[in-house]
C-alpha positions in Angstrom: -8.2 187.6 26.4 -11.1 188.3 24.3 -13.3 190.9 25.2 -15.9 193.5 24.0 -15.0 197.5 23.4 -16.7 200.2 22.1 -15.1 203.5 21.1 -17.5 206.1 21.3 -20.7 206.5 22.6 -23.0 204.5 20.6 -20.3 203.5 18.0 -20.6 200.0 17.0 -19.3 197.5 19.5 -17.2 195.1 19.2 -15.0 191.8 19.9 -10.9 192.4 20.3 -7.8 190.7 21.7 -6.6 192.5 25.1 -3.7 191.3 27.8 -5.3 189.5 30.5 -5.5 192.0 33.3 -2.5 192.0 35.7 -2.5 192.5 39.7 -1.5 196.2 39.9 -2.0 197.1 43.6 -2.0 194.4 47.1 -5.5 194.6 47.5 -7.0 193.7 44.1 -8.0 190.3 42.7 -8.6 189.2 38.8 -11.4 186.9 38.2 -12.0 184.1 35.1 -15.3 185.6 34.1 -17.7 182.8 33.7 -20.6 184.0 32.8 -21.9 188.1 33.0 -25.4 189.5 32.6 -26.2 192.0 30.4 -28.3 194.4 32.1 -29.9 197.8 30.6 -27.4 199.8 32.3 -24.9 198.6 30.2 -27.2 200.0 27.5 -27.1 203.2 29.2 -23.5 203.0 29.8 -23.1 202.6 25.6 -25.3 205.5 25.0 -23.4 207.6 27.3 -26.0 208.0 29.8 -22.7 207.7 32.6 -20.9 210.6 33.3 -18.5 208.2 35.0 -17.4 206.4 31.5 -14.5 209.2 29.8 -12.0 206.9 28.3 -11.9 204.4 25.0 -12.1 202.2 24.0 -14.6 201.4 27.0 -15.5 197.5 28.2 -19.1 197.0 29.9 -20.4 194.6 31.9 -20.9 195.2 35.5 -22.8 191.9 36.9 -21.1 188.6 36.8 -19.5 185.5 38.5 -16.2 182.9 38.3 -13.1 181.9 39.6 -10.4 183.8 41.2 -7.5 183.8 38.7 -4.6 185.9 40.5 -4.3 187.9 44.1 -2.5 190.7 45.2 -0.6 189.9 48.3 -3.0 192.0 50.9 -5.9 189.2 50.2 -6.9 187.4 53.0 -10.1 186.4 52.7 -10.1 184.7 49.1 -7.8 182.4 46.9 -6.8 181.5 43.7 -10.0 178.9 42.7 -12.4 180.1 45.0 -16.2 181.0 43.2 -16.7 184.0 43.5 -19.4 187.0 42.5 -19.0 191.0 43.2 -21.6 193.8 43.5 -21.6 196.1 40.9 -21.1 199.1 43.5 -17.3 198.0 45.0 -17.2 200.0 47.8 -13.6 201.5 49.5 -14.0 199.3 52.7 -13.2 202.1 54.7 -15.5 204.7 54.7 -18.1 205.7 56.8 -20.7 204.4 54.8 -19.0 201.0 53.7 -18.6 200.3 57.3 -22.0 200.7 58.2 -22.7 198.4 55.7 -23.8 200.9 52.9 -20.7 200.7 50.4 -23.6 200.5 47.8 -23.7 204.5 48.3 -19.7 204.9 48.9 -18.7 208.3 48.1 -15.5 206.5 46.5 -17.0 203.4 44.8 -16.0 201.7 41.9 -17.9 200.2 39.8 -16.7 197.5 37.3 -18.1 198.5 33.4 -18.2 202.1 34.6 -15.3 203.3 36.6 -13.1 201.0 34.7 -13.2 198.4 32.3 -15.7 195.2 33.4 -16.7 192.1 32.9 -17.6 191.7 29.4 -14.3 190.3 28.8 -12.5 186.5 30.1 -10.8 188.4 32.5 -11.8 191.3 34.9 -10.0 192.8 37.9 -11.4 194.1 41.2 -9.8 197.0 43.9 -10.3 196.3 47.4 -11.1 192.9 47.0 -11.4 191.3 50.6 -13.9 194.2 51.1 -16.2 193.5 48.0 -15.7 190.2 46.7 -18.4 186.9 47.5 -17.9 183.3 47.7 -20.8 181.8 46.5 -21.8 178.1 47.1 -21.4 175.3 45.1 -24.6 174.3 44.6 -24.7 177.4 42.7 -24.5 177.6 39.0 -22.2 181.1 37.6 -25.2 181.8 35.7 -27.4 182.4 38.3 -24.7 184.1 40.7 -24.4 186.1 37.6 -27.9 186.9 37.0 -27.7 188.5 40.9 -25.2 191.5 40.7 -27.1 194.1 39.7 -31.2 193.8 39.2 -32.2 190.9 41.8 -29.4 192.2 44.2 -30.9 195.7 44.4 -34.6 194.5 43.9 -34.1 192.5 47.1 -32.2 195.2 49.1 -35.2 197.5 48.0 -38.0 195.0 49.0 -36.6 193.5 52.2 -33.9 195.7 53.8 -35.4 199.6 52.6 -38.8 198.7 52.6 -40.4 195.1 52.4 -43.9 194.7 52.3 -46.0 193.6 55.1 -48.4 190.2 54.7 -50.6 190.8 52.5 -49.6 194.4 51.2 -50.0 195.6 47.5 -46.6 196.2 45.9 -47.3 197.7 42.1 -44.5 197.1 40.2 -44.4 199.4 37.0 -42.2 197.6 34.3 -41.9 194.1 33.9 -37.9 193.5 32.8 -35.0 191.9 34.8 -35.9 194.2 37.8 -39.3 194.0 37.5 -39.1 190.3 37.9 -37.0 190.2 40.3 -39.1 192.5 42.3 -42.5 190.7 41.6 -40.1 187.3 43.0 -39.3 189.0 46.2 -42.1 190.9 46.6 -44.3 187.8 46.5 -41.6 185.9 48.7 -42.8 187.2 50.9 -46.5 187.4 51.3 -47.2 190.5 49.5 -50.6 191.3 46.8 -48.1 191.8 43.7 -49.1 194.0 40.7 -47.5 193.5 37.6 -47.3 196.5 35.0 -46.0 196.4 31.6 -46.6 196.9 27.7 -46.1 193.6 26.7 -48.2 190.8 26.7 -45.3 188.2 27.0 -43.5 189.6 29.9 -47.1 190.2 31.7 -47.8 186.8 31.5 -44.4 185.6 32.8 -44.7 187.7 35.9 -47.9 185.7 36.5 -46.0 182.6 35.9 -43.3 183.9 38.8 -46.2 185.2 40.8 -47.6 188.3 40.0 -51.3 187.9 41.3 -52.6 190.8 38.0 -51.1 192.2 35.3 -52.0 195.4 33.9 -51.2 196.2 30.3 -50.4 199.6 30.3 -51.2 200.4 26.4 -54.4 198.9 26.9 -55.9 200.5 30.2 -54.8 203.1 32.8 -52.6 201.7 35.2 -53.2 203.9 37.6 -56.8 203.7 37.9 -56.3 199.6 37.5 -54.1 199.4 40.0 -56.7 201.8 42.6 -59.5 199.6 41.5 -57.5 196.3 42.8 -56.1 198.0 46.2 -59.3 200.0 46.6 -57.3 203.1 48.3 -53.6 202.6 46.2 -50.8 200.3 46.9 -49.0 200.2 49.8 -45.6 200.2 47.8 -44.7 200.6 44.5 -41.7 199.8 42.3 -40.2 201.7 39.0 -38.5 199.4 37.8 -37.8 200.5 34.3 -36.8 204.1 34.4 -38.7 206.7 32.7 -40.5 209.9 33.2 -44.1 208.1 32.6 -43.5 204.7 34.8 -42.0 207.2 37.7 -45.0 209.3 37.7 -47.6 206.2 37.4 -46.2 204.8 40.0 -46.0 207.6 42.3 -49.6 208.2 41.4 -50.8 204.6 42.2 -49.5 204.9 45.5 -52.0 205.5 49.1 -51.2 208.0 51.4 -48.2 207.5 53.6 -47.1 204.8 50.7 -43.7 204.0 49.6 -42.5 204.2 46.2 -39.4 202.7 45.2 -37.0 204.4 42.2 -34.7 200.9 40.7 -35.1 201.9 37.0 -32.4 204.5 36.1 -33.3 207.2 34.9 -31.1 208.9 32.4 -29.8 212.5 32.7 -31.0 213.4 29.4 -34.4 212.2 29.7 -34.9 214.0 33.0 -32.7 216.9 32.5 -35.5 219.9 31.7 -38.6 217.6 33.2 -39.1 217.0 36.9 -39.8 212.9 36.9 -41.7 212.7 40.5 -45.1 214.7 40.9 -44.1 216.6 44.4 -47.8 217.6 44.8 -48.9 213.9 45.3 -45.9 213.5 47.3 -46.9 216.4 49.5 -50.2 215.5 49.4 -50.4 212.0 50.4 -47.3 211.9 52.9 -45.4 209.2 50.5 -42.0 207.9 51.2 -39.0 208.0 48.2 -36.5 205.6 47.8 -33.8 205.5 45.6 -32.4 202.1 45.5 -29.1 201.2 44.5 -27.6 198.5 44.7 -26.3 196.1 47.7 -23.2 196.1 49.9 -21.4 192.7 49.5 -22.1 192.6 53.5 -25.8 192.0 52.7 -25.1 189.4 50.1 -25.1 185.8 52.6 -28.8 187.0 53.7 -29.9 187.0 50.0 -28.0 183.6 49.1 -29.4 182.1 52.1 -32.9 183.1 50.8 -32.4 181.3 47.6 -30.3 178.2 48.9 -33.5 177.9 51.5 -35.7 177.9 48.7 -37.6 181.0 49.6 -36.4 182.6 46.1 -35.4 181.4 42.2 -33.3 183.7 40.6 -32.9 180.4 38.3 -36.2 181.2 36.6 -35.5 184.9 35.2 -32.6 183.8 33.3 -34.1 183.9 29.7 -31.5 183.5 27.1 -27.7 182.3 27.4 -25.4 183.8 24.4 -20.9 184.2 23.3 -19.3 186.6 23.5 -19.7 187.0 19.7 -23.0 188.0 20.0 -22.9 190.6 22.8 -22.4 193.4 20.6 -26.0 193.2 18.9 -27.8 192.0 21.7 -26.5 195.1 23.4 -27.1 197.4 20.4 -30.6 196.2 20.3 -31.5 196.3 24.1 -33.9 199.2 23.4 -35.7 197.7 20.7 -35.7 193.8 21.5 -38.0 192.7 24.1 -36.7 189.1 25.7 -38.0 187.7 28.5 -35.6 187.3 31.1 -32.5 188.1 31.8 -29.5 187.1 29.1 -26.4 186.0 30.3 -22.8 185.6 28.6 -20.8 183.1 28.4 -17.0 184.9 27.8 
């Protein structure tokens, strides 16, 4: 099979020949990648902003959909054929927090593209499989079960199962990328004033276009005091959806008291290492709530398709750009540099 590999941290990826992954335990499947998002944490992952990633050559990709290919002879709940997707956290299936339904936070998850090689490849191969693994319907298209794994999944687990908004609550939403988007979609599903926050012209205007109600250009005006001046005492939640020290604190800061700010954007060891990212005195101050967010259990997964199938959500619209495999070593080389709106997916 062909996939991507890059041997060091930021060494130059690139496209090689590998043996299709074999079954190697009862309980694992291996799926025909169809098509795989490339998300900014594969970015991270190349930079070697993972602890988790130690051996090379390494193979990203962590959100993506296709056809089961081969089963080990534990699986019950899929076959060979079925369509299937998987969240990027797979969780053991048998721990206390994967049977309450939080395998997102299992102390022995697994994540494809991190833990072991993923999905930027033909073929990929998944552990505890009955456990993790998601049919998805026909009606729906790999590309846009692929565009779910990672950014709308844990947007929609952060605005409707930690904290959705109330009718007619302002969500600020700092950081206008796959996240971001996905947020403002969800957000606005249902029935909340959405803020949009962002640097760039082009992606402000496409969150109008998904229905952010204002955009703030953060280079051009503070976004703080915008964002006050719309909400008149702060909004009621707010979203980092990009990951760094300055959209944290604005968004922490935008908040009113007894608000809720959501962390989505990862936030890079490095970066943060010597620098405390959330202001504690605000947080004091005003009584807010933190959330980290990450991810969603494959348990919450038929609530989210049923929202789109219904309807109620797009995902279709936030796919921006469809490239080969051939090209997925500069578009992920360039991720910090390259703006596209939208979310690009992969064709293997």
């Amino acid at each position: 099979m062909r996939a991507l590999l890059f041997d060091g941290f930021g060494n130059t990826p690139y496209i090689a020949d590998l043996p299709v992954p074999p079954i190697s335990t009862v309980d694992q499947v291996v799926i025909k990648v169809a098509a795989t998002g490339l998300c900014r944490s594969d970015w991270h992952a190349w930079m070697g902003h993972d602890s988790s990633i130690t051996d090379f050559p390494h193979l990203p990709g962590h959100e993506f959909a296709g056809t089961v290919h081969a089963i080990g002879s534990a699986i019950r709940k899929v076959k060979v054929g079925d369509r299937v997707t998987v969240p990027f956290v797979c969780g053991c299936g048998l721990c206390q927090e994967c049977l309450s339904g939080n395998a997102q936070v299992c102390p022995n998850q697994w994540q494809p593209g991190f833990s072991g090689p993923g999905s930027f490849a033909e073929y990929v191969a998944i552990p505890h499989a009955d456990f993790n693994v998601v049919a998805i319907p026909e009606s729906m298209s790999f590309e846009i079960a692929a565009s779910l794994g990672c950014r709308f999944a844990t947007a929609y687990r952060g605005l409707n199962l930690i904290h959705p908004p109330l009718l007619g609550e302002s969500v600020a939403i700092f950081g206008c990328g796959g996240i971001g988007l996905a947020a403002i979609m969800v957000a606005k599903s249902r029935g909340a004033q959405v803020i949009a926050v962002d640097i760039s012209e082009e992606a402000l205007t496409f969150a109008k276009a998904i229905g952010a109600d204002y955009s703030i250009n953060a280079q051009k005006e503070d976004p703080v005091a915008r964002v006050k001046s719309i909400t008149r005492f702060g909004a009621h939640i707010s979203v980092d959806a990009l990951g760094s020290i300055a959209t944290a604190q604005q968004s922490i800061q935008s908040l009113r008291p007894h608000g809720h700010h959501l962390q989505i954007g990862l936030l890079p060891i490095p970066v943060i290492k010597d620098r405390a990212t959330i202001p504690m005195h605000i947080a004091i101050g005003r009584e807010l709530h933190i959330h980290g967010v990450h991810g969603m259990s494959s348990m919450d997964y038929p609530a989210m398709l049923e929202d789109i199938e219904s309807g109620l959500l797009h995902p279709e619209k936030l796919i921006g750009v469809t490239i080969p495999l051939d090209k997925a070593p500069h578009a992920l080389m360039s991720m910090d540099k390259n703006y596209n709106t939208g979310i690009t997916i992969i064709k293997p």
